[in-house]
C-alpha distance (Angstrom), angle and dihedral (degrees) to the residues before:
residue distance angle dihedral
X1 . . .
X2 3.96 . .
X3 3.49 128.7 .
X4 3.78 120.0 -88.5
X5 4.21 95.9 -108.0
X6 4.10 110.5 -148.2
X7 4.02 124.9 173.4
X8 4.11 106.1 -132.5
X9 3.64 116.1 -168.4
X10 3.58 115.6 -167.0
X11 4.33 131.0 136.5
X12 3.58 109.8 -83.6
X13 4.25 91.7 -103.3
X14 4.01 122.3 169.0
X15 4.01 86.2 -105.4
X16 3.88 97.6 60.3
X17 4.02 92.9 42.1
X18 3.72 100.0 97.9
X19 4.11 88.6 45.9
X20 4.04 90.2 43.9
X21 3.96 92.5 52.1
X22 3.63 104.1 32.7
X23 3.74 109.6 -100.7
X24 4.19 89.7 116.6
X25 3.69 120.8 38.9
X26 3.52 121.5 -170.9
X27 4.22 109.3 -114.0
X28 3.72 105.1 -113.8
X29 4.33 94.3 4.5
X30 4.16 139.9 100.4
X31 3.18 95.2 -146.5
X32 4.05 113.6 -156.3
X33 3.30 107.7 -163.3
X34 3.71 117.0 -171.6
X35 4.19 113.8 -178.0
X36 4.08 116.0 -147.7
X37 3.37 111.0 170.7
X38 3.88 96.8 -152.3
X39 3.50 110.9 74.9
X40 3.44 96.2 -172.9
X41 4.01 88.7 71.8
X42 4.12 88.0 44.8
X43 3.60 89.0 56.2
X44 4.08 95.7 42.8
X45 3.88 82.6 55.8
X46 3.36 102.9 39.6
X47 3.86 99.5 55.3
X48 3.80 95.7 31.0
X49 3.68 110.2 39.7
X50 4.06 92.1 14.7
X51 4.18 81.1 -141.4
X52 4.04 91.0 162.6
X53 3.21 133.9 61.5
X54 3.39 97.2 -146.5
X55 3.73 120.4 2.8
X56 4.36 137.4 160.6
X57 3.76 99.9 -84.8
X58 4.35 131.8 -157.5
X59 3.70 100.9 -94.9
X60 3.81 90.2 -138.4
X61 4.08 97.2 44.8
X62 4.06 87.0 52.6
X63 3.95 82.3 49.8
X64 3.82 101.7 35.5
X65 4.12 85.0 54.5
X66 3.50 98.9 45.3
X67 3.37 95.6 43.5
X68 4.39 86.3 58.0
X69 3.61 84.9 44.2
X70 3.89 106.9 -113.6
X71 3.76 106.0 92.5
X72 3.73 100.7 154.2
X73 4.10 82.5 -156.7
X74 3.07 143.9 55.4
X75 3.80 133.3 -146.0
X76 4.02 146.2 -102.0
X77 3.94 118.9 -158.2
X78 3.88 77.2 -129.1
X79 4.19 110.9 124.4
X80 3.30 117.4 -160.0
X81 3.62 101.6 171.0
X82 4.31 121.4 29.0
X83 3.93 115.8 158.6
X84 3.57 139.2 163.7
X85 3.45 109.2 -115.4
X86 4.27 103.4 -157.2
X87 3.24 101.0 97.9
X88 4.12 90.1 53.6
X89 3.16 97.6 75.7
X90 4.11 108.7 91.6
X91 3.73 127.0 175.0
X92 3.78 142.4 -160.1
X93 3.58 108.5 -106.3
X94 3.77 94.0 -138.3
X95 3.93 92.9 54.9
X96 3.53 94.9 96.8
X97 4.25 83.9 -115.6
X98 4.16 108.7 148.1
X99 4.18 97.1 136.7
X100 4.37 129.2 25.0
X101 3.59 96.3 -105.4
X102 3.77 90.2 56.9
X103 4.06 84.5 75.3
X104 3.95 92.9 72.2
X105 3.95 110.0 107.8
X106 4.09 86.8 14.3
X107 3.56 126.5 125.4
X108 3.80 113.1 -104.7
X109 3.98 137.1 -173.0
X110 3.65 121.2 -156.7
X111 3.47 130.4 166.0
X112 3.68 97.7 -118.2
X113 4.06 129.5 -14.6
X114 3.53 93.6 -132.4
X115 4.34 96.5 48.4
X116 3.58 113.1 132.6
X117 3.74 81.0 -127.2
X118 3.42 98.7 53.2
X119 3.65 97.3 46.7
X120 3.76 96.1 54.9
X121 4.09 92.6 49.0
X122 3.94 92.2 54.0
X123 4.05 83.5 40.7
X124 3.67 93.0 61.2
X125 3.68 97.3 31.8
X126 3.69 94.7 52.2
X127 3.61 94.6 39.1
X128 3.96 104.9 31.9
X129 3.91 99.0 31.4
X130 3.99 97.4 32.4
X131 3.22 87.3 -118.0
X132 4.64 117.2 -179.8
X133 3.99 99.5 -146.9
X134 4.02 94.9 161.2
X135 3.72 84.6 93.0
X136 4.20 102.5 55.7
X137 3.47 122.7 109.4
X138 3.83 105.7 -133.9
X139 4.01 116.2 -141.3
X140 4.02 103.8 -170.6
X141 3.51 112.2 -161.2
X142 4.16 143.9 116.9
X143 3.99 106.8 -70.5
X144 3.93 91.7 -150.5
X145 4.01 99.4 39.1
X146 3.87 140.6 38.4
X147 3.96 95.3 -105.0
X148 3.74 142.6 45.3
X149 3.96 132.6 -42.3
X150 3.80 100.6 -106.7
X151 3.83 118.6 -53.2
X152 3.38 96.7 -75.4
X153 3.77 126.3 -172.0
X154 3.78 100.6 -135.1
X155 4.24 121.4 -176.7
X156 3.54 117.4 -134.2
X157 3.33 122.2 -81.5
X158 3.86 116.5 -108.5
X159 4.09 96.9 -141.3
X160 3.44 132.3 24.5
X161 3.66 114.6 -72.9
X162 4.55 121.0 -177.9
X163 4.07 98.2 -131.0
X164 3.62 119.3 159.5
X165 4.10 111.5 -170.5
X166 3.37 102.3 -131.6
X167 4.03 115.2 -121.0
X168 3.63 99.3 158.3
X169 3.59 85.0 120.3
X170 4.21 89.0 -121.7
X171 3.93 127.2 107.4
X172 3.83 112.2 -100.8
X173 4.10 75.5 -114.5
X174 3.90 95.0 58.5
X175 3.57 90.0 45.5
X176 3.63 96.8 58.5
X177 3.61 90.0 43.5
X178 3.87 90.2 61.9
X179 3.88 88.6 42.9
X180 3.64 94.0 -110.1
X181 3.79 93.2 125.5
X182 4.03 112.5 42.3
X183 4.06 81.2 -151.3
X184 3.78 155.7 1.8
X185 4.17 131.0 -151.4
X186 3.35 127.7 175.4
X187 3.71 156.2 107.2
X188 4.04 87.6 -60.0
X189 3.79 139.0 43.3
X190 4.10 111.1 -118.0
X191 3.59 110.9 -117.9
X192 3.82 88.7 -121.0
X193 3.66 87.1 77.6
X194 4.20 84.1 86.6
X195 3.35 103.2 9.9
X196 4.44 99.6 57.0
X197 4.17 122.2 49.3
X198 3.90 83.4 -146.5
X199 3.85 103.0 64.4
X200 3.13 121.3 75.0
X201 4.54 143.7 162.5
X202 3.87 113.7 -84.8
X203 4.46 81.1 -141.7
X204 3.82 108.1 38.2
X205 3.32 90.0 -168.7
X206 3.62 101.2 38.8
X207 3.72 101.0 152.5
X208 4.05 84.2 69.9
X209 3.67 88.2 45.3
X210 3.91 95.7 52.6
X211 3.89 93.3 41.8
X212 3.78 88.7 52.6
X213 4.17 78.4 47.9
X214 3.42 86.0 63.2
X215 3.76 106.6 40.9
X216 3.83 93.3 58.1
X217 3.32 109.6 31.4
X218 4.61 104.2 28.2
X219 3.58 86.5 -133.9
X220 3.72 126.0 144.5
X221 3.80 103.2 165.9
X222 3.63 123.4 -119.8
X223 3.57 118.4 -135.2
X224 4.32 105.5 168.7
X225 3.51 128.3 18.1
X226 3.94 124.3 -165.8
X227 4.29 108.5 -96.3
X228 3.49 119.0 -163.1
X229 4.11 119.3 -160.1
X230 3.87 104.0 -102.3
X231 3.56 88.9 -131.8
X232 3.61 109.5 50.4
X233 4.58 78.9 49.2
X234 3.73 92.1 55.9
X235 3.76 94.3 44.8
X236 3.94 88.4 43.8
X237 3.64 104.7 22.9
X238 4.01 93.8 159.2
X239 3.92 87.4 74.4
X240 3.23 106.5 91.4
X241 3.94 111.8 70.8
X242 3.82 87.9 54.4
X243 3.71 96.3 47.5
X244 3.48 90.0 48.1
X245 3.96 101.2 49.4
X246 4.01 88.1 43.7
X247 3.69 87.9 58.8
X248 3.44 89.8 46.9
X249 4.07 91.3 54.5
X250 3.46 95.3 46.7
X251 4.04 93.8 52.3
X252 3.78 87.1 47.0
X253 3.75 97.4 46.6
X254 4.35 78.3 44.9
X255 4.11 92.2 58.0
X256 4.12 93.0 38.0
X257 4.02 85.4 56.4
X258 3.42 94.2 44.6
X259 3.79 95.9 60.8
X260 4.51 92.8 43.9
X261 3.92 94.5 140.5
X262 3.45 88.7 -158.9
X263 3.99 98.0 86.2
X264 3.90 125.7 -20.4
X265 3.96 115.6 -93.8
X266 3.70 96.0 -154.5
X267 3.89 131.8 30.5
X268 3.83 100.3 -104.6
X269 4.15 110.4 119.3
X270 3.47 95.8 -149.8
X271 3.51 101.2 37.5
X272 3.95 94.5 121.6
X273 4.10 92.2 50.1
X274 4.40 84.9 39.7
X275 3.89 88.2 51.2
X276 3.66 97.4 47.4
X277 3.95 84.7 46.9
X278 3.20 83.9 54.3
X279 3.76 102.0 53.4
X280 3.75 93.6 59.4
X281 3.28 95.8 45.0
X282 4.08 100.3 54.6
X283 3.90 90.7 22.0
X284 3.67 98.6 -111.7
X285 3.33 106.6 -43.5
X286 3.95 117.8 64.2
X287 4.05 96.5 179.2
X288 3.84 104.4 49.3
X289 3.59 114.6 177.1
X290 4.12 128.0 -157.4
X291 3.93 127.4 61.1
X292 3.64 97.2 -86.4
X293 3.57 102.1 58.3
X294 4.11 89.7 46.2
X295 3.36 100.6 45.0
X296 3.59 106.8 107.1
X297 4.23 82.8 60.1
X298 3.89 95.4 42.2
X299 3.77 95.0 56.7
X300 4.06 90.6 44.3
X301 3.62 97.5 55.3
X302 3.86 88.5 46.9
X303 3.39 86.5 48.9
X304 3.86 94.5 51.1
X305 3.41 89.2 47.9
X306 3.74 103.4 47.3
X307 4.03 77.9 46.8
X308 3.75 94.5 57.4
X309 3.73 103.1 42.1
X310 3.78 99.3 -101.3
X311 3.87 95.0 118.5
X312 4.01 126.1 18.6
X313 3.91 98.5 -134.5
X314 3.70 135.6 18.1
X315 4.25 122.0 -97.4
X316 3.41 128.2 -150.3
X317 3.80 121.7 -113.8
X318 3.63 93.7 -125.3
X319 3.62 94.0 55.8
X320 3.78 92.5 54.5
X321 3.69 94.6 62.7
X322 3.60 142.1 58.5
X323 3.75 116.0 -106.7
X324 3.80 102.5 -117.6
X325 3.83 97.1 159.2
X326 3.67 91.6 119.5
């Protein structure tokens, strides 16, 4: 009997490598995997035109639709995106902007409200710096281009939020550049950040800031998650477990490769004293997959987002997830 063929869309990341060129297969599964390195377009296609089968999903949309009750998907404890989001957060010099809560009442671009991105920097300024954002006027726009960030299909907001799509014809970027945006947060840095003497990072040292994060709090924020179509599960509902522990081989093989002595894999100088650093920090295993071992960051962004208006109640983490415990 043939293989169960699925398309799987997902960026082209370290951790999917060995299931992109071969090295893993998935027990029982032709895997298709097509690599776009814009995940804003995966997402646009996913959700609207449902053209994958399975594909790297918004960790917010996936949560924002369940949480209304129609998620067309459902989800794998499978991550293929996490970042700290501190050293995001750039500023116009001139804005008068030395500390966090000096944002509240400022002018503020951001790709979209509702980004995963976005909602875990106002999550752990509001709720690790103190933080008043009731007061910022929102401008909601692309940071690199004149124009929007993707074509999103965004649910309505559940309080009243001050966003202003920008149509100024200028990147987010440019416009903090020229001072006409006191800041910028989101899932990318403006280019601004080299390119103007007036913009600047809210945490200079950020990488102290986001270990620090870590320490108290054992969160390493989640930005995509691993949706399936809900009809190609219920037709094959035994996928799942295999999926899962194939994803899980092809992360691990990612990490073991990472750390070959022999010659360095990726153009970092330190990268042997950063991934030691790394291994006490996170305990040996920086990318942890499952529900369990993410917890702590599942039930903050539902929290944030509950907090925010994106969803009307809280959700458990379990009941996000697949059950691929086997």
């Amino acid at each position: 009997m043939a293989d169960l063929k699925l398309t799987f869309a997902s960026g082209a990341y370290d951790r999917m490598d060995a299931l992109q060129n071969g090295e893993v297969k998935v027990e029982g599964i032709d895997l298709v995997f097509d690599p776009i390195q814009a995940p804003r377009e995966i997402f646009d296609r996913m959700v609207q035109n449902r053209e994958f089968d399975m594909s790297e999903l918004s960790t917010s949309e996936f949560i924002s639709m369940t949480g209304q009750g129609n998620c067309p998907f459902v989800a794998l404890p499978v991550f293929p995106s996490k970042a700290f989001r501190h050293g995001f957060i750039c500023v116009n010099k001139n804005a008068g902007i030395k500390a966090p809560k000096d944002l509240a009442g400022k002018r503020i671009g951001t790709p979209l409200y509702t980004q995963t991105a976005a909602i875990w920097i106002r999550g752990m300024l509001e709720s690790d710096h103190g933080v008043d954002l009731s007061g910022v006027h929102w401008v909601q726009g692309a940071i690199e281009k004149a124009g929007s960030h993707g074509n999103a299909k965004v649910p309505p907001l559940l309080k009243p939020v001050d966003i202003e799509i920008n149509d100024s014809g200028k990147s987010l970027s440019d416009m903090l550049a020229a001072g006409e945006l006191d800041a910028v947060l989101g899932s990318r840095m403006p280019d601004s950040i080299v390119t103007s003497d007036d913009v600047e990072r809210l945490f200079p040292d950020f990488r102290a800031e986001e270990k620090d994060y870590y320490i108290r709090t054992g969160i390493h924020p989640i930005m995509h998650l691993v949706a399936i179509r809900d009809d190609v599960f219920k037709a094959n509902p035994w996928i799942a477990k295999p999926l899962y522990d194939a994803f899980n081989k092809s992360k691990d093989i990612a990490f073991a490769e990472l750390g070959f002595s022999g010659a360095q894999k990726i153009m970092l100088p330190f990268l042997y004293g950063d991934i030691a650093e790394v291994e006490e920090l996170f305990g040996g295993d920086p990318w942890p997959y499952g529900v369990d071992a993410n917890r702590n960051s599942i039930e903050a962004l539902i929290s944030y987002m509950v907090d925010q208006g994106l969803i009307a109640e809280s959700l458990t983490a379990d009941e996000l997830f697949l059950d691929v415990r086997g």
